[in-house]
N, C-alpha and C positions, 0 to 999 in steps of 0.2 A: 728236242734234245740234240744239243751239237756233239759230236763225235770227233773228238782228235785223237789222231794217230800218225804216229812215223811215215812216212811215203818217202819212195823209193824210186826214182826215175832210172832205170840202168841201162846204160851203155855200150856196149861189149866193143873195146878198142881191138879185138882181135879178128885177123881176114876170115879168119870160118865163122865169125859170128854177126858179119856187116847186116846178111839178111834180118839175120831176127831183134839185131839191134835197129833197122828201120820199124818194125812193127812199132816200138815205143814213142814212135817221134809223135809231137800233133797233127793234127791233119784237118786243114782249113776244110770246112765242106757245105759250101752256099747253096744254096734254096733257090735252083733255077726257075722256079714259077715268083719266086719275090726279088729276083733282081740282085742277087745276091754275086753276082761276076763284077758288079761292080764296086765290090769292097777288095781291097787288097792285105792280104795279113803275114804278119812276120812275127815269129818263133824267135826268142833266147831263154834259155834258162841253164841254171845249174848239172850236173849230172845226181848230184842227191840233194832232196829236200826233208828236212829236218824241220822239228817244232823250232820256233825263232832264228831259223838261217836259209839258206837256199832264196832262188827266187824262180816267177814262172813269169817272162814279158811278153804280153800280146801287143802290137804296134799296128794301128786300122790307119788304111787311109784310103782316100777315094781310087778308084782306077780310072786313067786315062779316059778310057772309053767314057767317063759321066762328068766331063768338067763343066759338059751344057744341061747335066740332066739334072733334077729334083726329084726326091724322092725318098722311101726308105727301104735299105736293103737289109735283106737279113737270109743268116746261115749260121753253124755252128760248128766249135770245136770240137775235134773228141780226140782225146788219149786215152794211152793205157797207165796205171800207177800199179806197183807192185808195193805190196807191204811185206814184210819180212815176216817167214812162220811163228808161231806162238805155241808155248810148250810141248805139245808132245805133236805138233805137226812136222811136215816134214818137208812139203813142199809150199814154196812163197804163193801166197795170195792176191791175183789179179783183177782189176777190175776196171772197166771202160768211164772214162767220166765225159759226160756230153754236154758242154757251154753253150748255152743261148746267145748269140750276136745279132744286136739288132743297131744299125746305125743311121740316123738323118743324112742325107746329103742334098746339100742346094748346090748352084751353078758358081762356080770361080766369082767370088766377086772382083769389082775393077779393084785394079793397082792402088788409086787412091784409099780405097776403105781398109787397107790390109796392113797394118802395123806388128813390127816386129818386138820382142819386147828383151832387151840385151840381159839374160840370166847370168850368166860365164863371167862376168866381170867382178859379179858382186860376191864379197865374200861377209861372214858376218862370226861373231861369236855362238860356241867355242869354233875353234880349241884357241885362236887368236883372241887378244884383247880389242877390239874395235870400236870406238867407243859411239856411245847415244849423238845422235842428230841435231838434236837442241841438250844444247846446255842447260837451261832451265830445270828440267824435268831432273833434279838431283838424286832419284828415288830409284832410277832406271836407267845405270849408267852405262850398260850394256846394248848393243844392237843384237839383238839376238831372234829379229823376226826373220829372218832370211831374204828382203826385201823381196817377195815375191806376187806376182798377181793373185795368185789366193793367200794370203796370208796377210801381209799390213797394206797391203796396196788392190784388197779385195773393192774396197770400194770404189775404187777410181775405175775398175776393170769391170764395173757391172757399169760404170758410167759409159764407160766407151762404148759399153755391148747395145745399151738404150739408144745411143748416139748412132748408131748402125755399123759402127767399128768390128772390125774380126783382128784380133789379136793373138799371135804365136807366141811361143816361149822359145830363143835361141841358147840352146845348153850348148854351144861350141864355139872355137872362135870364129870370127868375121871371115874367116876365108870361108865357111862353111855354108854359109846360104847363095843363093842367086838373089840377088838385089834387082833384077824386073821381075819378080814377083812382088816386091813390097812396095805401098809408099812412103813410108817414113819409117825408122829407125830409131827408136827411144829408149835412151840412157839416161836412166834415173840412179844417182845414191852409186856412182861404182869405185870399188875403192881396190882392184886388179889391176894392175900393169898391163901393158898390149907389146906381142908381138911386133916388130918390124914389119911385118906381111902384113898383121890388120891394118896396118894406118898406111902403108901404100893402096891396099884392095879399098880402104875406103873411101879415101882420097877419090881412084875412079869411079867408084860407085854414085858418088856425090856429084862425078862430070858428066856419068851418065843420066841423073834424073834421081838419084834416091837423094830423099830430104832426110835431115837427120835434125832430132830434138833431145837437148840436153838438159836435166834438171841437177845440178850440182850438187853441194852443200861445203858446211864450213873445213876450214883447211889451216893451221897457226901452228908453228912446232913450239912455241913458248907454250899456248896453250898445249898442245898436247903435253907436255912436260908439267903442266901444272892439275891439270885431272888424273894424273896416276896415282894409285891406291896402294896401300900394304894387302895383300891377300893374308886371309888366318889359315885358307886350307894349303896354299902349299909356298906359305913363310916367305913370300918376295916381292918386291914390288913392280908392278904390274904397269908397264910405260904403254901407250897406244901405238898400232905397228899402223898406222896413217888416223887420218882428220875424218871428220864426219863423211869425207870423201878423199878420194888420191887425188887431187889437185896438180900435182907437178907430172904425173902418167896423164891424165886427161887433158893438161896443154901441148905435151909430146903430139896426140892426136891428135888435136886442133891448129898444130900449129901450121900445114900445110893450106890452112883456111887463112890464115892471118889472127886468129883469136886467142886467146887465153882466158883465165881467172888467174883473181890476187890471191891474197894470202892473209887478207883482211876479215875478221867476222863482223858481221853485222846484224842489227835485231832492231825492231821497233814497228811501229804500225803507221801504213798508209793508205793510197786511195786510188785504184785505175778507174777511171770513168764514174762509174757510181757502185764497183764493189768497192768494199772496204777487203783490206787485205793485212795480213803480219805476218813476219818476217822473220822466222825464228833461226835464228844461228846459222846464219848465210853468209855466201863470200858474194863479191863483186865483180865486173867484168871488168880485166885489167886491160885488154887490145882488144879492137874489132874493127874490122875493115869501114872506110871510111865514108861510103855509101850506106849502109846498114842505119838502120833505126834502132835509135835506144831508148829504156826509159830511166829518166834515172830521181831520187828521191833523196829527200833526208831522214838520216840512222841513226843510232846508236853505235858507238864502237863497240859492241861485247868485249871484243877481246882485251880492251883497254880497261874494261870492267872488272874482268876476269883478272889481270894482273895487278892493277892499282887499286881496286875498289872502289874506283871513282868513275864520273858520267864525263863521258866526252862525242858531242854530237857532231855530225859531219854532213854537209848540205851534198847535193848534187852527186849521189852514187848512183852509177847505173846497174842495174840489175836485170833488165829486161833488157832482149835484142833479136832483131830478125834481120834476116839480110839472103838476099838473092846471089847465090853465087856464077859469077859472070864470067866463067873459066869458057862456056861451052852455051851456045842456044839452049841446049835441052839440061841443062847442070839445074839440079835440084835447088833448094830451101833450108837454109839452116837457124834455129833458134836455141837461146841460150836463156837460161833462168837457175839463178844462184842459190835457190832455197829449193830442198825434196817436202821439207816438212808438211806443205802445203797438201801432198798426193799424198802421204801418210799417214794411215789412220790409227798408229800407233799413240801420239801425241796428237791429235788433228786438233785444231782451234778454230781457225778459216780457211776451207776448204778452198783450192782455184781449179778444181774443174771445169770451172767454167772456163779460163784461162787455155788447160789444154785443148781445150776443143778449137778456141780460136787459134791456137798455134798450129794446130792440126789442120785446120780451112786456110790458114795462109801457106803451109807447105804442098795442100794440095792444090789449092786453083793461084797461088801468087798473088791473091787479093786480101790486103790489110782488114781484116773486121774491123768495125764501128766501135766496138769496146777498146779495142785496140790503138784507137785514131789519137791519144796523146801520145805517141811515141815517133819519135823525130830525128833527125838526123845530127849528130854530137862530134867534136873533135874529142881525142881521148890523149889527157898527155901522154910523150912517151916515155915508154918504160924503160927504167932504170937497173929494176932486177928482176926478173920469174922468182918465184915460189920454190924453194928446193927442199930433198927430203930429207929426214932427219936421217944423222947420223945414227950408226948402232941400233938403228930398227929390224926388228925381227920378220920382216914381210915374207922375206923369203921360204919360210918356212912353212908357210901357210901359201902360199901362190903356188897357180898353175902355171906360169909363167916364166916366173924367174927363180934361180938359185944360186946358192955360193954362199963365202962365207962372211964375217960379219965386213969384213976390209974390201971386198970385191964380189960384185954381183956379176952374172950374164945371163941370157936367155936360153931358158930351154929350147930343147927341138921342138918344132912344131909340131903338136900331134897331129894324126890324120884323123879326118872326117867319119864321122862313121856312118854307115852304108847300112840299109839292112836289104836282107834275101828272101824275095816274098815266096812264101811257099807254095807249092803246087796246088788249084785246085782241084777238090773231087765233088763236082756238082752232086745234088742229090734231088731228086727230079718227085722234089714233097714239098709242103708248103708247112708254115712252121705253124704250131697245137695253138690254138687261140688263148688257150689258158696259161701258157710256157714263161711269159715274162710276167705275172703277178705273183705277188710275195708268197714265198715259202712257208710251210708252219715249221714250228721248231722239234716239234714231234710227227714224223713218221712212219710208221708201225703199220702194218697189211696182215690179214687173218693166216696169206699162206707162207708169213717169213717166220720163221722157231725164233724165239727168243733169245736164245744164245746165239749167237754168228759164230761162235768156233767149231760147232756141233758141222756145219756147211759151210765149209772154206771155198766154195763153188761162189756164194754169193758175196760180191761187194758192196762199192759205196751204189753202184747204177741199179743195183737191186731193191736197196733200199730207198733212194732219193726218187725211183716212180711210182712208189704210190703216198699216197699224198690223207688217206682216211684213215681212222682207226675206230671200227663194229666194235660199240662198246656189248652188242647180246653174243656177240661170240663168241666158242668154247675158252679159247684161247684170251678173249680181251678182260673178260669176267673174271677167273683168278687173277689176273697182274691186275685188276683194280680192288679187288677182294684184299689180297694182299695186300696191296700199300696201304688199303686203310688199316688192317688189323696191327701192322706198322707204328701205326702212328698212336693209338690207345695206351702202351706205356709210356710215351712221349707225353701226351694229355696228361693221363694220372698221374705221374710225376711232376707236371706242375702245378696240376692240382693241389698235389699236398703239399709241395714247397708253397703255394700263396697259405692255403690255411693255418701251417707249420709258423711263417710270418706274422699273422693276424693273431694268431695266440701267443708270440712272444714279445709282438707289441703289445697285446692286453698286459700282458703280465709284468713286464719294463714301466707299465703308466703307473701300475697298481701300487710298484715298490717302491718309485721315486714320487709318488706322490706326498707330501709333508703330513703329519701326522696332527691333527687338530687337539691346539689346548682346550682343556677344561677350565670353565673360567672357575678362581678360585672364589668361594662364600668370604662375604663382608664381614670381620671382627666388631661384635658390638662395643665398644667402649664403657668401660666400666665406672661406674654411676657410685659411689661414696658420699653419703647422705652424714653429712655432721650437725648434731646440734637437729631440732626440728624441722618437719617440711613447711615451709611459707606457705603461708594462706593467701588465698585467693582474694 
């Protein structure tokens, strides 16, 4: 039986009440016989929690002192919840709730296996229009997975995990991590604008040693102009506020590397080494430094699809690129690949995991994989125009980044970093119930809790959640089961007579509409008028 009720986490903002508003806080309290000093724990939450509102954040991380150890730590939460009285009570209802924390910790892996995975940049629908990643797929014209490692990019992220990869999720921007903690840096699908500060901080990041991988996608402002829809629910029509990716913010970023992407889509299927690979609604690499290896293949113009209706092929697009940057001895790895759709398992067709991984071996030891060995060194003409964005786009409204109005954009302030404050801990020198972490049953019930909880306002949720049986020959368990079944007998009977009720008025429905059988009518003998003698024989 689950039990929802209002909870009340209270506060008291006033100096005479600081002590007793400490009693409410949580309070981390590790299992000094199971190693539990070396989890670290951080508290946020609301001041009230409500059904569907409030929140309560726990935030674990290892502590210093275990970056060489293995092992699993374990301790628990306990706070206090007050519920507010109920009818004729008169004082609030308190009660201690005690959380089981139990956490694996292995030793810091190297730099190399530790990828970063860039969250903050990607935005998705709603409340923005942003539109689907391949064109193809007419059905699903919405990007509305959150481009997340659990969610459409669940799969590539258990690839990594098999791969021996350890992967973070960075929800802030690039100023906010230390980059000799990671080895590489992977932006997939991002369609946010960047600070000024991320693309200098990243820039040195890149001179110190962090490699950075980029998987792009398609970018056309004619196309975007021509997949906009009439909405029926709020009567307008619906322009795309960037391209399957922000292409003109992500060469901003790039451009302190020497690279970019066009502004060309591209589709069609080809062939690295002996995978077969396709190419769903992908731009192309328009600059890249001239040492750098590319690959490049023949396309499809989508976008020339997309406008004219017609096929127009194009030889020698590079789309694949690696390149060691030679700012610095110790200057990282950077690659570049035009198409997301491949790591999405949204629309996925042919998967290239296998791809990242070799991307991932060349930004960490600087040696080209074998699958990888058609890719060569290219001159790239020069460019004429970048990519720019569309006029009258709604970005702003939806970015963390920038604002203004529709004639003039600028950068927000950069927010700050956020920081959490680990709480005190209060060892508890016990070892944690061998039974503690196995499933709950949904029913609760002990011979010495009364039935009603208003009856003892003494007892809460921790009075109920420790016992775990319910003595079905006790005084107490025997009527509540007596009861529910005598319960349920006019429930039975009543439908009992509703089927029989049914069963007699289909008999009786068959009986009326059945046709009613003629009598066959007796044959008229025909009358025989004998004139004159009968003929003899």
């Amino acid at each position: 039986m689950l039990i929802l009720i209002s909870l009340v986490i209270r506060r008291t903002v006033e100096d005479s009440s600081e002590v007793e508003a400490t009693k409410f806080k949580p309070k981390w309290e590790p299992y000094a016989p199971e190693f539990g000093h070396h989890i670290d724990v951080s508290f946020s939450y609301s001041a009230d929690l409500w059904p569907w509102s409030g929140y309560l954040a726990v935030s674990i991380t290892a502590s210093k002192d275990a970056a060489a150890w293995e092992g699993v730590a374990k301790g628990q939460i306990t706070l206090t919840v007050e519920s507010p009285p109920e009818d004729e009570e008169t004082e609030a209802r308190r009660s201690t709730i005690v959380i089981p924390v139990r956490a694996k910790i292995i030793p810091t892996p190297p730099r190399s296996k530790r990828i970063l995975w860039d969250q903050y940049h990607n935005l998705r629908y709603p409340p923005g229009y942003f539109p689907r990643d391949n064109l193809r797929m007419k059905n699903d014209p919405l990007d509305w997975n959150g481009d997340h490692i659990h969610t459409n990019f669940k799969d590539m992220y258990q690839h990594l995990r098999e791969k021996g990869y350890y992967v973070e999720v960075l929800g802030s921007p690039f100023t906010c991590f230390d980059a000799t903690q990671y080895g590489t840096l992977l932006l997939v699908d991002p369609e946010e604008e960047y600070f000024s500060e991320e693309i200098s901080k990243l820039t040195r990041d890149i001179d110190n040693g962090l490699s950075l991988i980029v998987f792009a996608d398609w970018y056309n402002v004619s196309v975007m102009k021509k997949v906009k829809f009439y909405d029926e629910n709020t009567r307008q029509w619906w322009m795309p506020d960037t391209g399957g990716a922000n292409i003109p913010a992500l060469n901003e970023l790039l451009a302190p590397l020497d690279m970019a992407f066009s502004d060309t889509v591209y589709e069609g299927d080809f062939k690295i080494g002996e995978h077969d690979m396709y190419y769903a609604s992908g731009t192309s690499i328009l600059k890249f430094p001239e040492d750098g290896l590319l690959f490049t293949g023949t396309f499809k113009n989508q976008g020339f699809e997309v406008m004219k209706a017609n096929t127009l092929t194009v030889p020698d697009v590079p789309v694949l690129g690696l390149h060691q940057v030679s700012s610095s001895p110790s200057a990282g790895r950077v690659g570049l690949y035009g198409d997301s759709n491949c790591l999405d398992s949204s629309h996925l067709q042919k998967d290239c995991f296998w791809m990242l991984s070799a991307m991932l071996e060349y930004t960490a030891h600087n040696i080209v994989p074998v699958v990888l060995s058609s890719l060569s060194k290219a001159t790239l003409p020069p460019v004429m125009e970048m990519p720019s964005r569309m006029e009258g786009n709604h970005l702003h409204r939806y970015s963390k980044v920038i604002e203004g109005s529709l004639s003039s954009f600028h950068s927000r302030p950069l927010p700050q970093c956020p920081s959490l404050i680990w709480a005190m801990p209060h060892p508890l020198n016990k070892s944690a119930p061998s039974d503690i972490y196995q499933p709950q049953r949904l029913l609760s019930i002990d011979i010495d809790i009364p039935l009603n909880p208003a009856n003892r306002p003494d007892l809460g949720f921790s009075a109920l959640r420790e016992h775990n049986t319910l003595d079905i020959q006790s005084p107490i368990a025997s009527p509540l089961l007596s009861q529910d079944r005598l319960t349920w007998f006019p429930v039975i009977a009543f439908l009992a007579t509703c089927l029989v009720a049914l069963f007699l008025f289909n008999q009786y429905y068959r009986t009326k509409s059945r046709p009613k059988r003629k009598r066959p009518r007796p044959r008229k003998m025909a009358a025989i008028s004998y004139v004159g003698k009968v003929p003899g024989v």
